[in-house]
N, C-alpha and C positions, 0 to 999 in steps of 0.2 A: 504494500500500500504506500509504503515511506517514496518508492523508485515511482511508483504512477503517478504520486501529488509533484514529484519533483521537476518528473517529465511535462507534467502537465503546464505550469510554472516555469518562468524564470530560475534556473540555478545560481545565479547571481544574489537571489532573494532571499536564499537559507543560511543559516549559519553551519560550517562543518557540524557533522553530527558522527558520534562514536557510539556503533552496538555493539556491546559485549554481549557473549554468549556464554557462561560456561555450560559443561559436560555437553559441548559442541559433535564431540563424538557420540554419546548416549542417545540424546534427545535430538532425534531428526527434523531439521529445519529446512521446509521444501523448499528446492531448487536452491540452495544453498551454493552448489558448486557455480551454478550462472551467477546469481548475486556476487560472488564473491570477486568475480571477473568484472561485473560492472557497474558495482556502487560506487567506487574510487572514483568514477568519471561524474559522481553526483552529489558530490560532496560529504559523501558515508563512510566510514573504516570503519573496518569490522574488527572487533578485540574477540578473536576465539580461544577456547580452553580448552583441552581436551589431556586426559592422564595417559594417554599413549597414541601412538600414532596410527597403531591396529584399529581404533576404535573407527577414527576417518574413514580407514580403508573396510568396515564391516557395515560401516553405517549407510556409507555413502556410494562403494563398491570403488575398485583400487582405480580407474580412470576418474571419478567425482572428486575419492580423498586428494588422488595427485594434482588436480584443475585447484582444489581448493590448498593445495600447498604451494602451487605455483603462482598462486596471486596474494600470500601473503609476503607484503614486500620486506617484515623481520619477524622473523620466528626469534620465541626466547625462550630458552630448554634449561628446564631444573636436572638432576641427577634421573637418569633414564633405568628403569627396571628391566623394561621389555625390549626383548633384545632387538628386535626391529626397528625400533624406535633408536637404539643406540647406535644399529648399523647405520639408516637414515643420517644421524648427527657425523659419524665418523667418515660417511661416504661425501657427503658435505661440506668437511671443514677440508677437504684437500690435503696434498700427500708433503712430504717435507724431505730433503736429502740427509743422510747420514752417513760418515765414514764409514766406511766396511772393509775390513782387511782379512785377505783370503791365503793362506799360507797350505803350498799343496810340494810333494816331492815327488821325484821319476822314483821307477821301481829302479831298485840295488840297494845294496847297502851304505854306499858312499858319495849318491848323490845328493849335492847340494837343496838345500829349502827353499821355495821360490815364495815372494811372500809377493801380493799382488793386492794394491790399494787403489781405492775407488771410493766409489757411492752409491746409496743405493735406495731406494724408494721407498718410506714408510709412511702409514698411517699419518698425520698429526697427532689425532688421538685413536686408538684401536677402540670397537666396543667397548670392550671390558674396562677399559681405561675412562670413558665415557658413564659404565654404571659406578665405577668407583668415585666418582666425584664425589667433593665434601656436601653436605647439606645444606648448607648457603651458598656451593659455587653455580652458576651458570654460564650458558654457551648462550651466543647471540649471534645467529645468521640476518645478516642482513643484504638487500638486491645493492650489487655493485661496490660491496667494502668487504675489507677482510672481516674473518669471525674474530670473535671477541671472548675471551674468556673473561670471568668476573663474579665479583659478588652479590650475593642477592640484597636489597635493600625493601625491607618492609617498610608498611608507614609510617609507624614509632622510629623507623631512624632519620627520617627527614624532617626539620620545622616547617619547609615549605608548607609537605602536603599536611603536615598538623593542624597549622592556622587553615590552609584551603578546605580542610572538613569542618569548618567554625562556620564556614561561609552561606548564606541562606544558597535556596536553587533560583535557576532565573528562571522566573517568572514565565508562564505558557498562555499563549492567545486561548481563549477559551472555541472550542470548534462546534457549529451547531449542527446539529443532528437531525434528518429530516424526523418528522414522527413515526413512529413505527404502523406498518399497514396490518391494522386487525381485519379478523374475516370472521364471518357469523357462520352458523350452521346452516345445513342447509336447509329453506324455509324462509329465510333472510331475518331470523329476529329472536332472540334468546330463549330457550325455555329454561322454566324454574323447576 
């Protein structure tokens, strides 16, 4: 309804508007996956929740969850349990070089060790490495920057958002509502 009044309208006329959803995965939110591709072009972002990534892909089926991951422009990842959801994060953050040094000899007895250095392609972070995270750390992808690793910040540890929960809400145009169409029995007139 929010996308038809908006189309309907001037976009210029709204103020940004943010839906949060949580248990995004659980509670299925029709056509979710299209919304998610074209509320950004209407002044909407969507804040979604979900306690694994499984749930998108069961809820929504693996092409909807992937549509609805591909137009969240930052994901931001607590300690991941399920191991899908950690492959996801570790397939994500991209690969990192490390020395590797390979030490190999000819058959005999008395030939020499050839020791051979290089580099070689690792995870950033492996799943495993990704469920081991501390309980305050997170991972934050976001389109077009590197990930981020970091700490979680509730809202007791910020004064900003302490005093901005002091603050009243703004104020909402009140919307009127046609009256509702009653219908009689048939006969056209009540009985008692």
């Amino acid at each position: 309804a929010l996308a038809r009044e908006t189309d309907r309208r001037a976009a210029h006329t709204y103020r940004p508007v943010i839906i949060a959803v949580d248990e995004a995965g659980r509670v299925k939110v029709p056509n979710l996956p299209d919304l998610s591709s074209t509320l950004a072009g209407r002044n909407v972002s969507l804040a979604l929740y979900v306690q694994a990534l499984d749930q998108l892909w069961d809820t929504y089926g693996l092409n909807g969850g992937e549509t609805i991951l591909a137009n969240c422009h930052h994901k931001v990842f607590h300690p991941a349990l399920s191991p899908k959801t950690a492959q996801y994060i570790s397939d994500h953050l991209g690969k990192v070089s490390v020395p590797e040094e390979k030490r190999s000899r000819a058959p005999g007895w008395f030939s020499p060790e050839t020791i051979t250095q290089g580099y070689a392609a690792r995870p950033l972070l492996t799943p495993d490495e990704v469920r081991m995270l501390g309980p305050d750390e997170i991972i934050v992808l976001s389109r077009n920057a590197l990930p981020v690793r970091g700490k979680r910040l509730g809202f007791p540890d910020l004064k900003v958002l302490r005093e901005r929960a002091k603050l009243e809400p703004t104020p909402l145009q009140r919307l009127e509502l046609p009256p509702p169409k009653l219908s009689l029995p048939a006969g056209g007139a009540e009985q008692s």
